[in-house]
PASEBA-1860 file (N, C-alpha, C; in nm, 3 decimals):
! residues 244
1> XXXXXXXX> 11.226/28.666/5.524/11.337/28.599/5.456/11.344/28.453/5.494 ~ 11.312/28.432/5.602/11.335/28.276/5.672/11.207/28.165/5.615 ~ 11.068/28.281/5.603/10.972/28.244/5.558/10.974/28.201/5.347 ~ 11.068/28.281/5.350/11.090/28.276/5.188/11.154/28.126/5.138 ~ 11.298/28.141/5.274/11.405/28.001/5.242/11.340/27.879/5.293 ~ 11.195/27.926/5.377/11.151/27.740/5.396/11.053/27.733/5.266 ~ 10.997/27.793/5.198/10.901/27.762/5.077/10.999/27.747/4.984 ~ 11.119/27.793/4.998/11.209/27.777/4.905/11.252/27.594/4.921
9> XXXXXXXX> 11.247/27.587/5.038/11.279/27.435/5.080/11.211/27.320/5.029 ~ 11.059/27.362/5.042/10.921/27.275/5.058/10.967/27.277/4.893 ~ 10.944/27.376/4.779/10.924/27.392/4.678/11.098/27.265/4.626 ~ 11.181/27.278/4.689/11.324/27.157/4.640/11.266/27.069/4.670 ~ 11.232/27.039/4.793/11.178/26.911/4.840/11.155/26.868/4.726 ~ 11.026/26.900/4.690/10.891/26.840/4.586/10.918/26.833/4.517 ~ 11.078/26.887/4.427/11.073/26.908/4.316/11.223/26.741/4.299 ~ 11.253/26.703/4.418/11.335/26.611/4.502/11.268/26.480/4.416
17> XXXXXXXX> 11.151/26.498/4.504/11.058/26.427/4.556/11.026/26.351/4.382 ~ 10.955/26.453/4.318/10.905/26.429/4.180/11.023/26.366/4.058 ~ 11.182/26.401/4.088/11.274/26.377/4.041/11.320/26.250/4.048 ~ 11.289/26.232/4.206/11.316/26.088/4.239/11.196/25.958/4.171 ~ 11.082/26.006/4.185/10.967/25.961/4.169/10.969/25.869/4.043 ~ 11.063/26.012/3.945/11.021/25.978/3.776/11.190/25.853/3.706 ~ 11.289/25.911/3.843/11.345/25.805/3.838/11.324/25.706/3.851 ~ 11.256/25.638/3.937/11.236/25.519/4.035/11.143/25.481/3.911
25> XXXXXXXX> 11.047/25.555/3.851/10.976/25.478/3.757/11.060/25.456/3.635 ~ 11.152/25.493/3.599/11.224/25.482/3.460/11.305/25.315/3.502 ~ 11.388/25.347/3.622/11.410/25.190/3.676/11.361/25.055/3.686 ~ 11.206/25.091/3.696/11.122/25.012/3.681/11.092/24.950/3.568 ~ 11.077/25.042/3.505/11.082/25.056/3.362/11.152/24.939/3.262 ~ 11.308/24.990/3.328/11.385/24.916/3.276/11.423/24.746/3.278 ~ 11.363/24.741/3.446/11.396/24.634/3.498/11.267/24.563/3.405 ~ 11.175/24.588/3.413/11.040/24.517/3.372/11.087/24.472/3.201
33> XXXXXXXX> 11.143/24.553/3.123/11.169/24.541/3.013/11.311/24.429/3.003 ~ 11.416/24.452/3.086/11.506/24.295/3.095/11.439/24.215/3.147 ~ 11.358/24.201/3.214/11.280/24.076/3.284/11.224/23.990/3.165 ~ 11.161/24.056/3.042/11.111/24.009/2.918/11.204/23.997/2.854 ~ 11.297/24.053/2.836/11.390/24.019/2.720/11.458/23.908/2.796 ~ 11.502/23.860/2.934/11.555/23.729/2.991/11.463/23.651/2.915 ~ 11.287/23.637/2.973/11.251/23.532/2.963/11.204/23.507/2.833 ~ 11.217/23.591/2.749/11.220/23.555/2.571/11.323/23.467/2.560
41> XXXXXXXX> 11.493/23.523/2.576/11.625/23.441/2.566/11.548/23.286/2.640 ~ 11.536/23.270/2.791/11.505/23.109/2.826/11.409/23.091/2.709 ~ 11.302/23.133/2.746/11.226/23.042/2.590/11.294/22.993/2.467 ~ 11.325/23.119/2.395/11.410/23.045/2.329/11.532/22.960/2.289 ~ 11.596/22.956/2.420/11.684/22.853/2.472/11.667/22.755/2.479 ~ 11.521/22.734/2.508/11.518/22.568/2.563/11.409/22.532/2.408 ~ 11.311/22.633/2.393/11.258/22.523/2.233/11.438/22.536/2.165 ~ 11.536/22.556/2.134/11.607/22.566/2.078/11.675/22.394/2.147
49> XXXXXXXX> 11.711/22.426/2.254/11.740/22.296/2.296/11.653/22.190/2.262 ~ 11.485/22.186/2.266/11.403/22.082/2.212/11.473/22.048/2.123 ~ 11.447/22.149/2.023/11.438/22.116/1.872/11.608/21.991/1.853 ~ 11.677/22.029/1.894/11.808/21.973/1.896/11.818/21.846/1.978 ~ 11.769/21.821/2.084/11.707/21.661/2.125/11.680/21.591/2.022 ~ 11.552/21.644/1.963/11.464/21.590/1.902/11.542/21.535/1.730 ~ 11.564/21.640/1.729/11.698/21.589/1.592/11.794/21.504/1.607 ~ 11.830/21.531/1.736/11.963/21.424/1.778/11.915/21.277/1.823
57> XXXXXXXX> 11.779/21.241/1.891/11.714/21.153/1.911/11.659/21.079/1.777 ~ 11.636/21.183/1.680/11.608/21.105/1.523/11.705/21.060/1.462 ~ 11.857/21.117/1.520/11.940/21.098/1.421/12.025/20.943/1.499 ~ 11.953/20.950/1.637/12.024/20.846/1.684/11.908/20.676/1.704 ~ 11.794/20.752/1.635/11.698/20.614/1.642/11.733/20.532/1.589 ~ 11.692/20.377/1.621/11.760/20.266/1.542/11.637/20.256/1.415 ~ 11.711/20.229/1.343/11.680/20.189/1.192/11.593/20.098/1.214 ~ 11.475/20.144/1.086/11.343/20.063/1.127/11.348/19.919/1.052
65> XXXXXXXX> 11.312/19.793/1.060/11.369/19.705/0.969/11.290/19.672/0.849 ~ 11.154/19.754/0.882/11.029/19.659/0.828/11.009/19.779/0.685 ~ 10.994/19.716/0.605/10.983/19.796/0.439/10.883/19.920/0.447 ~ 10.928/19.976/0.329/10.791/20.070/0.296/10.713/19.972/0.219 ~ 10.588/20.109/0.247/10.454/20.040/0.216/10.441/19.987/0.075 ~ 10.550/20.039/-0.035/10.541/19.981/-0.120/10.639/19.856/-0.192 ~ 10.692/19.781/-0.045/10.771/19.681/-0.104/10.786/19.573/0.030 ~ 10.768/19.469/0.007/10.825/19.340/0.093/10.934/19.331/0.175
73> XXXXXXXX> 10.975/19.349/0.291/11.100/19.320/0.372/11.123/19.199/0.420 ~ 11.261/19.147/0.412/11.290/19.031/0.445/11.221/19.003/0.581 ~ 11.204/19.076/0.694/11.092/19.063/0.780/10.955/19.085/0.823 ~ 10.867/19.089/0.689/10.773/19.115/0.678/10.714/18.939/0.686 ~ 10.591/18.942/0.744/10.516/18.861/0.741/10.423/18.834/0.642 ~ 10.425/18.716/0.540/10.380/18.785/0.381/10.309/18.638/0.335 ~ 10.204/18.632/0.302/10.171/18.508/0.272/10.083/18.561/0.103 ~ 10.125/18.425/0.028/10.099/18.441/-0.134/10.235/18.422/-0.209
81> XXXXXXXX> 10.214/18.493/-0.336/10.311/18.524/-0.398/10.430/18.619/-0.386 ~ 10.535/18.609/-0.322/10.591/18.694/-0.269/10.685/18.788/-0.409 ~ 10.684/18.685/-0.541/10.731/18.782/-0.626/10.612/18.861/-0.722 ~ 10.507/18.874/-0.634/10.422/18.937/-0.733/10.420/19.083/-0.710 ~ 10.366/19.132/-0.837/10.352/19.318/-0.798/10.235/19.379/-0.760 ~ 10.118/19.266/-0.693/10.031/19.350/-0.659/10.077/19.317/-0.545 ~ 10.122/19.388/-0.437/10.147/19.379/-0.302/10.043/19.473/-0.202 ~ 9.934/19.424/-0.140/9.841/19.465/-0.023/9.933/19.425/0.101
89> XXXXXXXX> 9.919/19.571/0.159/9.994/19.551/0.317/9.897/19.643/0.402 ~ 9.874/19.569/0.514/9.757/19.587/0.602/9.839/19.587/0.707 ~ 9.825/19.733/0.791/9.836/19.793/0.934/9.761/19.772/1.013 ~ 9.708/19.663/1.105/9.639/19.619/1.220/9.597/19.594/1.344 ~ 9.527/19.583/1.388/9.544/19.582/1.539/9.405/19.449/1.590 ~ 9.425/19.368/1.662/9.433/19.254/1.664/9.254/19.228/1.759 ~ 9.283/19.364/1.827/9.184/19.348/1.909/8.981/19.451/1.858 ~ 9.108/19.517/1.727/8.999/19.636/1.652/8.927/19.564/1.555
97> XXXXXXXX> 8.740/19.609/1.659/8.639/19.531/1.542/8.660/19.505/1.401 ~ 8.695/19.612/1.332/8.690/19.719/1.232/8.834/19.514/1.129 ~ 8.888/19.555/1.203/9.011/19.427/1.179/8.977/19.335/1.143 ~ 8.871/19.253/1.260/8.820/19.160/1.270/8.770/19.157/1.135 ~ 8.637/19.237/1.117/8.565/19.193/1.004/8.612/19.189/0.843 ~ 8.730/19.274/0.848/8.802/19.275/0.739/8.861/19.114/0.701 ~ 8.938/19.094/0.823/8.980/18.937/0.818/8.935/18.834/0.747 ~ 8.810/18.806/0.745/8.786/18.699/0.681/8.810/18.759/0.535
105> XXXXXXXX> 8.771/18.854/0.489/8.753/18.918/0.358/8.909/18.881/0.262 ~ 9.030/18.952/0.384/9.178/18.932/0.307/9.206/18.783/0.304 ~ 9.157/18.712/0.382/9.202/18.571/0.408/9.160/18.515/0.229 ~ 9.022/18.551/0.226/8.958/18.497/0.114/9.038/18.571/-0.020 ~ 9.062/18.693/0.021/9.159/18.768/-0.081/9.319/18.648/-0.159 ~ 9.346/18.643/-0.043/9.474/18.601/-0.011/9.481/18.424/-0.091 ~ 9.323/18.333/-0.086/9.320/18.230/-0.133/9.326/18.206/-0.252 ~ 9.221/18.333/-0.334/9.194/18.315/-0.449/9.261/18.374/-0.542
113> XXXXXXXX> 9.403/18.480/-0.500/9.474/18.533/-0.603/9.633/18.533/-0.493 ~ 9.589/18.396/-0.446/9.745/18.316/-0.382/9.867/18.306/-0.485 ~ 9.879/18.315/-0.617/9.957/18.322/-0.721/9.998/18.465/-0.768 ~ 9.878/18.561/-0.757/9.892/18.705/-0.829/9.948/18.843/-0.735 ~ 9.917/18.736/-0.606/9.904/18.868/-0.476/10.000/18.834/-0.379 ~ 10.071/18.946/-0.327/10.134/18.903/-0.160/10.075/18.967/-0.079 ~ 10.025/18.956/0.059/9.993/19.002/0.140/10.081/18.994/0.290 ~ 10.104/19.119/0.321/10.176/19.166/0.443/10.075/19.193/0.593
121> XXXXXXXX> 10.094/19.140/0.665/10.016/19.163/0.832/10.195/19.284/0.874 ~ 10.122/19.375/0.931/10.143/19.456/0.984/10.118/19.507/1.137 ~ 10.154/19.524/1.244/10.119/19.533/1.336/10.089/19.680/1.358 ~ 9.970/19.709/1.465/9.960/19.871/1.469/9.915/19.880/1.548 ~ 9.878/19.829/1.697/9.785/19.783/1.810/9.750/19.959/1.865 ~ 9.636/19.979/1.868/9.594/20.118/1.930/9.616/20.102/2.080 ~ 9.645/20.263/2.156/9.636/20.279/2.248/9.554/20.181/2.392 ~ 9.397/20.215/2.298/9.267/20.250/2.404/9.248/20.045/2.406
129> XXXXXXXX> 9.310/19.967/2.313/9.245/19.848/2.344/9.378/19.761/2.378 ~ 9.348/19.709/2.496/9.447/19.680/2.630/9.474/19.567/2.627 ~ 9.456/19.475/2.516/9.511/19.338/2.504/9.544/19.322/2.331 ~ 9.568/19.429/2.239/9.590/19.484/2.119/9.769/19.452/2.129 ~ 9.851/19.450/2.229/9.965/19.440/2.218/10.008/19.312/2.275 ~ 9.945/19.247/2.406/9.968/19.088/2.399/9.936/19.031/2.268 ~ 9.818/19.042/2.212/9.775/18.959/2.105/9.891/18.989/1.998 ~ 9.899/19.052/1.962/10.089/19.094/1.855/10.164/19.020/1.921
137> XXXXXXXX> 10.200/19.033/2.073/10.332/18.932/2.105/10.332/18.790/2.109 ~ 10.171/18.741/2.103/10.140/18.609/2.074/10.151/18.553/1.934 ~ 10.118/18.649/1.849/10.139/18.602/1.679/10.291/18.625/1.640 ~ 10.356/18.668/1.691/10.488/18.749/1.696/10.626/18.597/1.736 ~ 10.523/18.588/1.854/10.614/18.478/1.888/10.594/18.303/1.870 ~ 10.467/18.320/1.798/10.401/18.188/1.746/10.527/18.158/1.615 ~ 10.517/18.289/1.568/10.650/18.320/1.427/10.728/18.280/1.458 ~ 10.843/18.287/1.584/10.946/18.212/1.574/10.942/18.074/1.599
145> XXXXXXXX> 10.808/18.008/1.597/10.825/17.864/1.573/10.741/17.834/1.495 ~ 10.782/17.920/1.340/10.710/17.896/1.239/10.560/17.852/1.191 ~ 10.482/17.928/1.329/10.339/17.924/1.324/10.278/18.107/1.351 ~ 10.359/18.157/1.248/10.243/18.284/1.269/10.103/18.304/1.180 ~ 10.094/18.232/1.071/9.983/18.292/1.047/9.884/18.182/1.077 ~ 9.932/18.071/1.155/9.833/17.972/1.268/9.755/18.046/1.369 ~ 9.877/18.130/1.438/9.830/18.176/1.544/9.738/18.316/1.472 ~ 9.793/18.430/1.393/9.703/18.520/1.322/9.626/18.476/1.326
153> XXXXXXXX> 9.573/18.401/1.227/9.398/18.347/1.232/9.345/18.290/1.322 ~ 9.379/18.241/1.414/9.346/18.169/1.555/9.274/18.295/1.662 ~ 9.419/18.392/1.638/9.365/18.505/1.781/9.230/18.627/1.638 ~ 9.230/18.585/1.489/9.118/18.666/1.454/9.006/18.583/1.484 ~ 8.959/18.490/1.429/8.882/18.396/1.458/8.810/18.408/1.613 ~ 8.901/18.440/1.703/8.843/18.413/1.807/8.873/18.573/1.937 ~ 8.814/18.673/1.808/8.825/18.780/1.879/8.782/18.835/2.007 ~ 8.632/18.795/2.009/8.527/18.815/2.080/8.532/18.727/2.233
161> XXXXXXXX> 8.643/18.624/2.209/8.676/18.539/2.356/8.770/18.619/2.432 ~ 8.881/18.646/2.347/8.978/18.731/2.423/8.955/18.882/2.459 ~ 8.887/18.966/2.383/8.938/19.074/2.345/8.905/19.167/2.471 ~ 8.753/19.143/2.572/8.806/19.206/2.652/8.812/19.114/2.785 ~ 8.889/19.038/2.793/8.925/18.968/2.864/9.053/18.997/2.980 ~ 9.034/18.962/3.065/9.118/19.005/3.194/9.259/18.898/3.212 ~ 9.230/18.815/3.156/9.336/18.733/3.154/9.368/18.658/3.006 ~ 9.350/18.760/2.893/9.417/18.748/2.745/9.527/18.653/2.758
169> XXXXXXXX> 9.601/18.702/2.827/9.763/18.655/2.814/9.758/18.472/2.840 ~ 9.661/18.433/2.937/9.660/18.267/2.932/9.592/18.241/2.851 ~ 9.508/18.296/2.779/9.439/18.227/2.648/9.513/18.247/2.525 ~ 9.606/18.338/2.499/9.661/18.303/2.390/9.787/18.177/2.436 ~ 9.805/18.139/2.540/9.884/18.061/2.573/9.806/17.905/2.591 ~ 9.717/17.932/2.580/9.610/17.793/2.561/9.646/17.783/2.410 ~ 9.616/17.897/2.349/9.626/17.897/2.158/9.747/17.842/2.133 ~ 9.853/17.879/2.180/9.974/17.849/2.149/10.020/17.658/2.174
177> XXXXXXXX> 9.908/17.612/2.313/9.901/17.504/2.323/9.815/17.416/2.207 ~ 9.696/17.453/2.179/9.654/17.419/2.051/9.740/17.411/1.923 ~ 9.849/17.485/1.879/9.945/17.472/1.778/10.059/17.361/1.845 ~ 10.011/17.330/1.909/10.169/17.234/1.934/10.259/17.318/2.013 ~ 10.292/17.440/2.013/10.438/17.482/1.994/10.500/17.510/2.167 ~ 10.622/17.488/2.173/10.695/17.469/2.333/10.656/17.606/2.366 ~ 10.564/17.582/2.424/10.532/17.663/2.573/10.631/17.763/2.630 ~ 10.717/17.713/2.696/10.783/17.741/2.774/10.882/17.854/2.649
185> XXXXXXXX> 10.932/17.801/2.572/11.011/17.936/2.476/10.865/18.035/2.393 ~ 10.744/17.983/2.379/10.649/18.058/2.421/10.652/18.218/2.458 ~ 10.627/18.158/2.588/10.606/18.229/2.672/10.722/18.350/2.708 ~ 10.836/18.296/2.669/10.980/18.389/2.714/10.961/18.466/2.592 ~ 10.960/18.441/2.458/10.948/18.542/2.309/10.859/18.626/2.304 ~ 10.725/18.614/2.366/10.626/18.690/2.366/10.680/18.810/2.460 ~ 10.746/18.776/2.557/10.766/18.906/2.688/10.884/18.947/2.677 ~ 10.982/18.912/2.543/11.095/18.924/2.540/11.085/19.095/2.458
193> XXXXXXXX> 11.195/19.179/2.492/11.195/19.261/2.439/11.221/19.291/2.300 ~ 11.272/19.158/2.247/11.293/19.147/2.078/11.183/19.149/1.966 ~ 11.061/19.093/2.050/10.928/19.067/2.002/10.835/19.227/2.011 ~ 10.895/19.253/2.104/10.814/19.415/2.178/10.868/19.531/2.064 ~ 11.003/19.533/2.058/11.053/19.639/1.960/11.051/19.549/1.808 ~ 11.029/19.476/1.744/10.947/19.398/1.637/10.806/19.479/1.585 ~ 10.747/19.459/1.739/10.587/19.521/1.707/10.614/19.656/1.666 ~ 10.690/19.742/1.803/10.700/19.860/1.744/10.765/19.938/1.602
201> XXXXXXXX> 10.850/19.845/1.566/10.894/19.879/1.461/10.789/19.887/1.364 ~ 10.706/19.825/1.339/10.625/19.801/1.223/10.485/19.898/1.321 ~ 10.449/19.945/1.453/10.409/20.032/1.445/10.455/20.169/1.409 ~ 10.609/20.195/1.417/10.635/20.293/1.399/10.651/20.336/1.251 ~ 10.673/20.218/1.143/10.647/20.232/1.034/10.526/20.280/0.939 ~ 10.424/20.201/1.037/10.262/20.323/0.989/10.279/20.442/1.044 ~ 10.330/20.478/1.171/10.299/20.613/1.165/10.383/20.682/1.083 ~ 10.471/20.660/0.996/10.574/20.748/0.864/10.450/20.707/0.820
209> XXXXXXXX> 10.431/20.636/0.773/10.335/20.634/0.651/10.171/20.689/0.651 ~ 10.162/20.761/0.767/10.036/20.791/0.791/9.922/20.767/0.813 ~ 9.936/20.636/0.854/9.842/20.519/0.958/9.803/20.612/1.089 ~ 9.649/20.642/1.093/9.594/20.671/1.232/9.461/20.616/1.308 ~ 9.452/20.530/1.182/9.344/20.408/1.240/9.376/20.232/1.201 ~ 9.262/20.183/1.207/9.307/20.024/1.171/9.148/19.975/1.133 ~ 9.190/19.886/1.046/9.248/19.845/0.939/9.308/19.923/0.865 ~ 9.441/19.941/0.818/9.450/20.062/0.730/9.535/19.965/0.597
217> XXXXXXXX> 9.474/19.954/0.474/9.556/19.909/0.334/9.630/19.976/0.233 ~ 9.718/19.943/0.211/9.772/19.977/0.116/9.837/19.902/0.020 ~ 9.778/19.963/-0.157/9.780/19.809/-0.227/9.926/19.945/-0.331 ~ 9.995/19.833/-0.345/10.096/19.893/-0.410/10.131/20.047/-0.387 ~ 10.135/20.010/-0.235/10.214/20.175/-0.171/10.072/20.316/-0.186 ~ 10.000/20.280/-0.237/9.879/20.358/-0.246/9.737/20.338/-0.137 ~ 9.737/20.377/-0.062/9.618/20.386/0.054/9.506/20.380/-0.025 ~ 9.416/20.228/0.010/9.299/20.173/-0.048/9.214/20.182/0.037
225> XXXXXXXX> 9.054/20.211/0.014/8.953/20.200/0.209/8.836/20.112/0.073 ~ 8.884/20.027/0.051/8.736/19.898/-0.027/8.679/19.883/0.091 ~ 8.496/19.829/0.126/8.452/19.851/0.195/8.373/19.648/0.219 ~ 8.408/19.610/0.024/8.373/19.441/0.100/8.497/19.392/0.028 ~ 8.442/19.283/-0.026/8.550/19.198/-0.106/8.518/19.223/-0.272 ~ 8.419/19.288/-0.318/8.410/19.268/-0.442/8.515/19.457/-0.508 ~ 8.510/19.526/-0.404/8.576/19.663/-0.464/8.741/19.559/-0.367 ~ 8.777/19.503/-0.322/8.919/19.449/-0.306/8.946/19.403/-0.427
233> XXXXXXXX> 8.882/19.341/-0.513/8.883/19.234/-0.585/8.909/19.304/-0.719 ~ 8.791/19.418/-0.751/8.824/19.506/-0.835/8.965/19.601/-0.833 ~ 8.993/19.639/-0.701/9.170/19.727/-0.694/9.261/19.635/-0.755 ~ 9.272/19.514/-0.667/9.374/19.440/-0.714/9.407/19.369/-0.841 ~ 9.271/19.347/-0.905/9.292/19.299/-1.021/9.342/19.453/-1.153 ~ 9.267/19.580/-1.114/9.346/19.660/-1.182/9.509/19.689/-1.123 ~ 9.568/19.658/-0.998/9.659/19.658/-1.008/9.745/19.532/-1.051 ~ 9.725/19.407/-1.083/9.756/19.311/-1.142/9.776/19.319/-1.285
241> XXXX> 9.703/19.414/-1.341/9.672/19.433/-1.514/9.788/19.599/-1.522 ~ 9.812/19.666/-1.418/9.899/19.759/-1.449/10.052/19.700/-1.441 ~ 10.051/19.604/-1.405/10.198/19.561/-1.378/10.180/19.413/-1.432 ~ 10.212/19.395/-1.555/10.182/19.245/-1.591/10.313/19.169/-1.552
END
């Protein structure tokens, strides 16, 4: 009988034992399964919070000043005919080959249909080339003493001196001495933050418009890639004849 009530024991035990066992795993169970459903909720808490930054940061950006691609802004930099309707506006970057060689091409653009055409400089200085944004604050601030497209053609012209140069910043300040213009307010407009968010504005305006390289044109709000001057010559004159 004593022998009966301890197998009777061993046999609760185990059966204890296995009860507890299948509990402890159901617990587990459970816990493992809120552990995921927490860290689903944070996830989606915080992209939820992104997303709502990011809206609230758009909704609180300052207003860009510089036009769309298909029209002239009172602060656009625009040389030609400014009431004409073929309007070419070029997204640039100062220090990009690709720029350079275009340059002479719009310049010549710009001479020979100086009556039919306006042309817009645009700023768009890439990342990777490290004197792409002095050179903007030098043409930028040549502008407020009514020498920007002196200085424009000055810092294209003479790409290959500055561009990878270690000390850019005193040679466009030599340039700036070549135009005549006071130095000294110079030098303060270029590093001034008015000139800096200027540039960016009109970079941030190609990227709405879908600027991801440079030279990038656009002739009456329509993205053009002519490759010399004689397919420029051909766009613009059909856009000259669509808009008489």
């Amino acid at each position: 009988m004593d022998q009966e009530n301890q197998n009777l024991s061993q046999k609760e035990l185990y059966d204890l034992k296995h009860q507890e066992k299948e509990r402890q795993t159901k617990a587990n169970h459970r816990k493992s399964s809120t552990k995921r459903i927490l860290i689903w909720l944070v996830a989606l808490l915080t992209l939820g919070g992104a997303i709502f930054g990011m809206v609230k940061l758009a909704g609180n950006a300052p207003s860009n000043s510089t036009g769309p691609v298909d029209a002239v802004s009172a602060t656009d930099w625009a040389r030609g005919n400014k009431d004409s309707k073929a309007i070419l506006i070029e997204y640039s970057d100062f220090q990009c080959p690709a720029c350079g060689f275009y340059f002479p091409i719009v310049k010549k653009l710009t001479e020979d249909y100086q009556d039919k055409l306006v042309f817009v400089s645009r700023n768009f200085p890439l990342q990777q080339h490290a004197n792409a944004r002095p050179a903007a604050y030098a043409a930028e601030a040549a502008g407020k003493q009514g020498k920007y497209w002196e200085m424009h053609d000055l810092v294209f012209n003479n790409q290959s001196q500055w561009s990878g140069a270690p000390n850019a910043k005193e040679i466009f300040t030599d340039y700036a001495k070549s135009l005549n213009l006071n130095l000294e307010q110079f030098t303060n407009e270029a590093g001034s933050n008015a000139i800096k968010d200027r540039v960016d504005n009109d970079y941030q305006s190609g990227i709405r418009a879908g600027v991801n390289s440079t030279p990038t044109f656009f002739l009456n709000g329509k993205q053009i890639k002519p490759t010399n001057y004689d397919e420029f010559r051909n766009l613009i004159e059909q856009a000259i004849k669509a808009n008489p």
